[in-house]
C-alpha positions as CSV (number, residue, x, y, z in Angstrom):
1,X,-45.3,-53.0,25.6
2,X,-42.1,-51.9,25.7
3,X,-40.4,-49.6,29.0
4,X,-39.0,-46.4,28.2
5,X,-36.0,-45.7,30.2
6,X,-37.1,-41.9,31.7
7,X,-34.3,-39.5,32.2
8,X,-34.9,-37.4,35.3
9,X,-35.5,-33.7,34.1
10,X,-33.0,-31.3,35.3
11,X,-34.0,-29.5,38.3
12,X,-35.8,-26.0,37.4
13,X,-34.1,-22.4,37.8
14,X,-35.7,-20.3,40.3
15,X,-35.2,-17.0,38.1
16,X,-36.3,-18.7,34.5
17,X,-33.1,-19.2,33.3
18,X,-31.3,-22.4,32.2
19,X,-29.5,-24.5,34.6
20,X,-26.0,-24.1,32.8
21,X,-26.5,-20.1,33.0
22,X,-27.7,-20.2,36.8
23,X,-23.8,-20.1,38.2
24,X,-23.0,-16.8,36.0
25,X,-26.1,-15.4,37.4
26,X,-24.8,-16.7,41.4
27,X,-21.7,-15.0,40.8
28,X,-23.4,-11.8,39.1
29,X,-25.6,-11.4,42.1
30,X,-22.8,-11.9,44.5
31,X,-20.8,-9.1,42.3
32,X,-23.6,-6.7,42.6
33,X,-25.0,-7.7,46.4
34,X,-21.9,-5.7,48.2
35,X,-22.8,-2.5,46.3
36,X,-26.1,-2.6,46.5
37,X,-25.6,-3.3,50.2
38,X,-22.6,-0.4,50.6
39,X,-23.5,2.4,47.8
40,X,-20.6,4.3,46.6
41,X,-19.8,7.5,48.8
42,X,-21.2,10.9,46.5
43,X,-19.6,13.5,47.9
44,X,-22.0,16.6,49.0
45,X,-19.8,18.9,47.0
46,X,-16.7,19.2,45.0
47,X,-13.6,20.0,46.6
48,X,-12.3,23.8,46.4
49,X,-9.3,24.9,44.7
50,X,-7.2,24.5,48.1
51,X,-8.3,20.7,48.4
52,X,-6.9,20.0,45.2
53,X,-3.6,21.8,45.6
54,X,-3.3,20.7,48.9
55,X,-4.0,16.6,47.5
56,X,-1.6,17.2,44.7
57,X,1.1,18.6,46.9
58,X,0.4,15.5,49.3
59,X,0.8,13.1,46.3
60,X,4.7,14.8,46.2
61,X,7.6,12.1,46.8
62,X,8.7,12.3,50.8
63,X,7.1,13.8,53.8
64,X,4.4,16.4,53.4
65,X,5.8,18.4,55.9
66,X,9.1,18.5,53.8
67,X,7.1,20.1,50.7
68,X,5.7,22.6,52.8
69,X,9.0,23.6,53.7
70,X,10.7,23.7,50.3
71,X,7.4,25.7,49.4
72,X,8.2,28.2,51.8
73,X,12.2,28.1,51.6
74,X,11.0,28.7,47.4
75,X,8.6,31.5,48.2
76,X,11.8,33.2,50.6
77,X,14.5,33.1,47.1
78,X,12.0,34.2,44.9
79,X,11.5,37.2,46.7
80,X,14.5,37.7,47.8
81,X,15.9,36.7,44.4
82,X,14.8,39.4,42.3
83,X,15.3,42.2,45.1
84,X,19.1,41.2,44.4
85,X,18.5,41.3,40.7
86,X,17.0,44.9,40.8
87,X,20.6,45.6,43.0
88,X,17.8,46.2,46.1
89,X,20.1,44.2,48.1
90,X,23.6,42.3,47.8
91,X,23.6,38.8,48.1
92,X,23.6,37.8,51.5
93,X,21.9,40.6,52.5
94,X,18.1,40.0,53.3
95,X,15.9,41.6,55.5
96,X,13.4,39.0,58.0
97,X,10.6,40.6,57.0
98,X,10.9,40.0,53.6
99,X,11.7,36.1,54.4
100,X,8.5,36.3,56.1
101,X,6.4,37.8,53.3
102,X,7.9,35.5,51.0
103,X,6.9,32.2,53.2
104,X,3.5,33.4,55.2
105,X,1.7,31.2,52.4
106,X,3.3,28.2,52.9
107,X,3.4,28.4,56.4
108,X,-1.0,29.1,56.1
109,X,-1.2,26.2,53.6
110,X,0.5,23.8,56.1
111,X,-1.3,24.7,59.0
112,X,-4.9,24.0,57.5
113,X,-3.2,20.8,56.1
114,X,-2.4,19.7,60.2
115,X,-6.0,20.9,60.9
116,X,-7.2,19.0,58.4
117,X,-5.6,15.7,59.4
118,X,-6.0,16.7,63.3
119,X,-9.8,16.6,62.2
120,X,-10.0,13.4,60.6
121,X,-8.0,11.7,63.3
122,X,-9.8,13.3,66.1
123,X,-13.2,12.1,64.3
124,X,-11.7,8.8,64.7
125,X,-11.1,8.9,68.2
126,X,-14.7,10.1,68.5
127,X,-16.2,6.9,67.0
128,X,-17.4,5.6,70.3
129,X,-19.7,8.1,71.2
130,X,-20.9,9.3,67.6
131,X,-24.4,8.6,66.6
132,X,-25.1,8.4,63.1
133,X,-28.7,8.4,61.5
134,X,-29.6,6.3,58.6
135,X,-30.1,9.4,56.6
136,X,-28.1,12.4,56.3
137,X,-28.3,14.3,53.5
138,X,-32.0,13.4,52.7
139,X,-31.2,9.8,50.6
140,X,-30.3,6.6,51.7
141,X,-27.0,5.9,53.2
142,X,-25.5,3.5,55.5
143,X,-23.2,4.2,58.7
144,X,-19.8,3.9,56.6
145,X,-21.1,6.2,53.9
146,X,-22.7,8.7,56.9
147,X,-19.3,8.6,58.8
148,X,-17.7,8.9,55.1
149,X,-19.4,12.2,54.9
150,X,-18.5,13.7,58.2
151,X,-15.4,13.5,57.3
152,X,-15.4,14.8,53.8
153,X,-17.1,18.0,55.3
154,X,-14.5,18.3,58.3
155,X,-11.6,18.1,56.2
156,X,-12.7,19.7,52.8
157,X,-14.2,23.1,51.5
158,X,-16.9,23.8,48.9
159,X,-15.8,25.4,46.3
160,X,-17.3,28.8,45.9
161,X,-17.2,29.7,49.5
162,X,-13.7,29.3,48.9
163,X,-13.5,31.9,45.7
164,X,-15.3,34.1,47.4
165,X,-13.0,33.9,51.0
166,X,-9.8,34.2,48.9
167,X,-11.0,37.1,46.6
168,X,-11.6,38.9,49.7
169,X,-8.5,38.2,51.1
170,X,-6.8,39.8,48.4
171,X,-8.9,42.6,48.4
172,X,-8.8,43.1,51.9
173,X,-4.8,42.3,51.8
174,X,-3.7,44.5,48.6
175,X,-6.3,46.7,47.3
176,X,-7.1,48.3,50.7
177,X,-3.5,49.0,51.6
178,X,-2.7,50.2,48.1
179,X,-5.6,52.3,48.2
180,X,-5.5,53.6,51.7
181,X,-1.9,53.1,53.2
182,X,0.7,56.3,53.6
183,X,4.0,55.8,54.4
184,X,5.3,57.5,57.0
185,X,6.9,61.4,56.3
186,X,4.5,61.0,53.2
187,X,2.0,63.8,52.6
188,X,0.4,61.9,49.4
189,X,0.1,58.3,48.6
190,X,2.5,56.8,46.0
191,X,2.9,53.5,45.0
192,X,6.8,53.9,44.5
193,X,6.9,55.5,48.5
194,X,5.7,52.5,49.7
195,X,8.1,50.2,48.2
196,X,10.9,52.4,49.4
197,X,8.8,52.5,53.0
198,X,9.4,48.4,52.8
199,X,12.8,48.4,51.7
200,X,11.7,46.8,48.3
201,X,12.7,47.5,44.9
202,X,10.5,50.1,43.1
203,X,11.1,48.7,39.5
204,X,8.6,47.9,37.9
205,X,9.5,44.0,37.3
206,X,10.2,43.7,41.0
207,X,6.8,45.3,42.1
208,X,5.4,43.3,39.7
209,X,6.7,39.7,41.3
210,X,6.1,41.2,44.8
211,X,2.5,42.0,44.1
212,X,1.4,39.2,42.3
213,X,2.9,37.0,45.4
214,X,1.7,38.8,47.9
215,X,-1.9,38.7,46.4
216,X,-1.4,34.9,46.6
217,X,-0.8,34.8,50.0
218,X,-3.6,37.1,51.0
219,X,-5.6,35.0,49.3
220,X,-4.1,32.3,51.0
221,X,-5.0,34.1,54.4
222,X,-8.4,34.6,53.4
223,X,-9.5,30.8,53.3
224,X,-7.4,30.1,55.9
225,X,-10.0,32.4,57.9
226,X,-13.0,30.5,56.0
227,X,-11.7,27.1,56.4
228,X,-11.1,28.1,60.3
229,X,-14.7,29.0,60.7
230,X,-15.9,25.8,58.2
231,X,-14.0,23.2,60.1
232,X,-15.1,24.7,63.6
233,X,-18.5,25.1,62.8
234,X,-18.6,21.3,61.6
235,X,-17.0,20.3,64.9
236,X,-20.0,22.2,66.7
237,X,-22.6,20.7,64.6
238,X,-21.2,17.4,65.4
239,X,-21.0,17.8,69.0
240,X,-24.8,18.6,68.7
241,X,-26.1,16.5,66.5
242,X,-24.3,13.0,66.1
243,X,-23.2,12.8,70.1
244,X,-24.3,9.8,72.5
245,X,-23.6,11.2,75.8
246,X,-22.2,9.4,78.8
247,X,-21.1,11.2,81.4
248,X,-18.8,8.2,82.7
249,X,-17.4,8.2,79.0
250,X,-15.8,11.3,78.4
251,X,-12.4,10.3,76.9
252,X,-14.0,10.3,73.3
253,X,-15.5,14.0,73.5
254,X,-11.8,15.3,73.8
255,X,-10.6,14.6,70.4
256,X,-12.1,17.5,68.6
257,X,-10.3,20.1,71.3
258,X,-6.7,19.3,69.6
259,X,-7.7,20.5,66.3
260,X,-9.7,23.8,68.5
261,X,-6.4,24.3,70.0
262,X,-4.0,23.9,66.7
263,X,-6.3,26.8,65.2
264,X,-6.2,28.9,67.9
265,X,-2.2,28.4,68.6
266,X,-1.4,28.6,64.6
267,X,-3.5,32.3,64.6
268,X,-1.2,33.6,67.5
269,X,1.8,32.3,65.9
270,X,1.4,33.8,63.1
271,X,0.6,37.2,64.8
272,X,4.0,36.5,66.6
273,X,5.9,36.3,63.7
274,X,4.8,39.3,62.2
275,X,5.6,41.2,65.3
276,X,9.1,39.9,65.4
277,X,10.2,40.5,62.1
278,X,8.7,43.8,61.9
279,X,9.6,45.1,65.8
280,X,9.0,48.8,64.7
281,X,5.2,48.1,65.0
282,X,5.4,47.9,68.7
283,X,5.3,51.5,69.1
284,X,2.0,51.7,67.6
285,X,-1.3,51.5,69.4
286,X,-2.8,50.1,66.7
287,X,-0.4,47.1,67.1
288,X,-0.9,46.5,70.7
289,X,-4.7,46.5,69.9
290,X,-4.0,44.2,67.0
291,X,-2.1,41.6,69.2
292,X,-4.8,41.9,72.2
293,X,-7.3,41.5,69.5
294,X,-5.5,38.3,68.0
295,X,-5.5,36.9,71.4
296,X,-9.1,37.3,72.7
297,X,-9.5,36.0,68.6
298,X,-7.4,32.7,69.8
299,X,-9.2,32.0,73.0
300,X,-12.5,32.4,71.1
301,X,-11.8,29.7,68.6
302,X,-10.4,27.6,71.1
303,X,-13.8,27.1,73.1
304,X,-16.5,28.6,70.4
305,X,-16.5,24.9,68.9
306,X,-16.9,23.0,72.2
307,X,-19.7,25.7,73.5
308,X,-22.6,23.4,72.6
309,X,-21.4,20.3,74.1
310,X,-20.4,22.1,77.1
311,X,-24.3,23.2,78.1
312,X,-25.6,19.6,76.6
313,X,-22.7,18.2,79.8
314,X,-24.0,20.9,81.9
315,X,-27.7,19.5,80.8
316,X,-27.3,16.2,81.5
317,X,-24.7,16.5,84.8
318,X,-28.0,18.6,86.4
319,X,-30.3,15.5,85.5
320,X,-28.0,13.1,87.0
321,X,-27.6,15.0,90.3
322,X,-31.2,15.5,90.5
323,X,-31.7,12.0,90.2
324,X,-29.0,11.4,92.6
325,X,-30.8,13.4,94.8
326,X,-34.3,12.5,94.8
327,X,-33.3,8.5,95.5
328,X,-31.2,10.2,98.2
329,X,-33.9,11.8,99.5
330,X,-36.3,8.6,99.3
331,X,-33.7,6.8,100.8
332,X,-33.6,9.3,103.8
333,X,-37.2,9.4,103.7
334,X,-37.1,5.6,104.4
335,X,-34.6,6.0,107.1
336,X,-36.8,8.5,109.5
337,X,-39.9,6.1,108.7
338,X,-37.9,3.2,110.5
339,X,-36.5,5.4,113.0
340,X,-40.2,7.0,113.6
341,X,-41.3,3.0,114.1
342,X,-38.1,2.1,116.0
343,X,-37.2,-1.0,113.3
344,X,-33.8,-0.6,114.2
345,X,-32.3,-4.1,113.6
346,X,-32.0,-4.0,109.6
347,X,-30.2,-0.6,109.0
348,X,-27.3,-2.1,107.8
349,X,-28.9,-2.0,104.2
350,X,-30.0,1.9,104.7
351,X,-26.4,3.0,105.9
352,X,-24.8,1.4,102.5
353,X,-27.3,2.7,100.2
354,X,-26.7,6.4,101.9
355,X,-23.4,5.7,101.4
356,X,-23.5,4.9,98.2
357,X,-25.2,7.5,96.6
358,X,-23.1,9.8,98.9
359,X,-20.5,8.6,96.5
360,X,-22.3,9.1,93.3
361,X,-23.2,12.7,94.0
362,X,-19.8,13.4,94.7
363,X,-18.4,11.5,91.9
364,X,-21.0,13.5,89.7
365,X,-19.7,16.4,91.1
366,X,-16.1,16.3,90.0
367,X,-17.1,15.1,86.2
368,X,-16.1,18.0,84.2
369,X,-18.5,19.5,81.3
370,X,-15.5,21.2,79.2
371,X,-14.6,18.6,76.6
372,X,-10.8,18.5,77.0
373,X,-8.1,18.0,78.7
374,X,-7.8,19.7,81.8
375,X,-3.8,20.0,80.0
376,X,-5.0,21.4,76.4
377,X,-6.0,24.8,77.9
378,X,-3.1,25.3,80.3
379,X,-0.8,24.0,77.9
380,X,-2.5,26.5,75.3
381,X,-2.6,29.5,78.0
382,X,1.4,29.3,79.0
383,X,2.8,28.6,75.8
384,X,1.0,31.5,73.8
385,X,-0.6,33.9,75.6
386,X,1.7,34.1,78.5
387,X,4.5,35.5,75.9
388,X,1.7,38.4,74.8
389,X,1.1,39.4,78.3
390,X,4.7,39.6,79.0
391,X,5.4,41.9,76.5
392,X,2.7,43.8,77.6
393,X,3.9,44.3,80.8
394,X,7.4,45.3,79.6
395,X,5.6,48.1,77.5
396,X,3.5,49.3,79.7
397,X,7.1,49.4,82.5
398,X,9.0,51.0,79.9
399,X,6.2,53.9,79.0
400,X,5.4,54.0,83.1
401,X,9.3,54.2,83.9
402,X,11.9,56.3,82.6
């Protein structure tokens, strides 16, 4: 009988495929294992018309800030430009004012840019007390795609909200005025008187380019009030929502005042540039109401944001001290029994734990429940609002005095 050498059979595949196909498949799986462990980041909405100029104008050659300024220094000649065209002016002859109307967008588009960056930095510096679920939007999502999220919704607007914030703005900006506004020594309205009121050109190709410029930057102004209230809003529902608190660990819970504070600061800087290039509003009521109203506008946004957290610190400093109170009190309790029994040989251990949370209750005591700075708000306070109340002491001396 003759012997067969036997081959040994090749070892089987675990999936049913052949042996030679089996590393293909390895290096498939370990294509496809990161994604199906990290899925793709869907944004919850697409970005609004701002986003994408603001992106595009980021993707410009040199410093962003630099583009912002050439936008604005752009906006100023074009104004200014065809005023000396239509002989309004000579060149070299320009009125502050007018600089201003022609750069007020650029100046609104930068700020929300710093917010917008000021948001995503201080969401960073948040990290270590942020809590984030498993599930945010109602599907499946891991912490990078969660955090991935917060951010998208702190640093970009949805679309129509957007539309509809910068169609108002122009209506609230130009039609109104156009409709509504007399010029002063004018017994009818007159579209022509107000141009001459401004110290514009009253041609028709000049009010043309002024019109259609200034309906920009309205619209400009009006999601800069929508993004204010967006981004602030997001800020509060993080505070409330994705927050670990530690009341030893405050540092972290700061972060989101400096973009509170940039908002608030950019609002009364922009009031106080209107102000100075058109001085002859001063002697209006309406103005000093205007700027009192801009203020009380500034502190508002400045600590509406941080409002929640602030009572969640208030909640959870009362539970401590409570706590730090009741073992006080057992520990006292435990103190009077000794004395009541006269074991007076071991109270070494009694006087350090009295001492101790002595210290704790007075350590609990001086943690504040505003999260900031103590610096942010006095920093905010002198270099801002101490210039409006100033002012309004010098009108109030020069009405009062002769």
């Amino acid at each position: 009988m003759s012997k067969r050498k036997v081959q040994p059979s090749p070892p089987a595949s675990t999936d049913g495929l052949a042996p030679d196909a089996e590393p293909k498949q390895a290096g498939r799986k370990r294509v496809l294992a990161p994604s199906a462990e990290q899925p793709a980041f869907t944004p919850p909405y697409p970005p609004s018309w701002y986003d994408r100029l603001s992106r595009r104008i980021d993707r410009l050659p040199g410093p962003s800030w630099l583009a912002y300024l050439l936008l604005g220094v752009a906006g100023m000649l074009m104004l200014t430009g065809v005023q000396m065209l239509t002989g309004a002016y000579h060149p070299g002859q320009y009125l502050v004012l007018h600089l201003f109307l022609g750069s007020q967008f650029a100046y609104l588009l930068g700020l929300m840019r710093l917010l917008d960056r000021s948001a995503a930095a201080a969401l960073e510096t948040f990290r270590p007390v942020l809590h984030l679920p498993r599930r945010l939007r109602g599907g499946p999502a891991d912490e990078a795609t969660t955090l991935e999220e917060l951010r998208y919704r702190l640093t970009t607007l949805p679309p129509w909200p957007t539309l509809w914030a910068s169609l108002v703005g122009v209506f609230l900006g130009v039609v109104i005025p156009l409709l509504v506004f007399r010029p002063p020594g004018s017994t009818a309205y007159s579209l022509t008187a107000a141009f001459a009121w401004g110290r514009l050109s009253a041609s028709p190709g000049a009010m043309t380019v002024f019109l259609i410029q200034l309906a920009f930057s309205e619209a400009v102004a009006g999601v800069f009030i929508y993004h204010s209230i967006h981004q602030l809003r997001e800020i509060s529902r993080i505070y409330l929502t994705f927050t670990r608190l530690n009341l030893y660990r405050l540092q972290p819970l700061y972060a989101f005042s400096v973009p509170a504070a940039f908002t608030a600061g950019g609002l009364i800087l922009y009031n106080y540039a209107w102000f100075a290039v058109a001085p002859e509003f001063l002697d209006q009521p309406i103005s000093i109401a205007l700027g009192v109203f801009f203020a009380t506008a500034a502190a508002v946004i400045f600590a509406w944001p941080l409002l929640g957290i602030h009572r969640r610190l208030v909640g959870e400093k009362k539970k401590a001290l409570a706590e730090s109170a009741r073992r006080f009190e057992a520990t006292v309790a435990e103190l009077h029994q000794r004395v009541d029994k006269k074991a007076l040989t071991k109270m070494d251990d009694l006087n350090k734990t009295l001492a101790g949370l002595d210290l704790e209750r007075a350590a609990l005591q001086r943690i504040p429940t505003w999260p900031w700075d103590p610096g942010t708000p006095r920093g905010l306070a002198v270099t801002l609002v101490l210039p409006l109340v100033i002012w309004l002491a010098q009108y109030i001396l020069q009405r009062l005095l002769p």
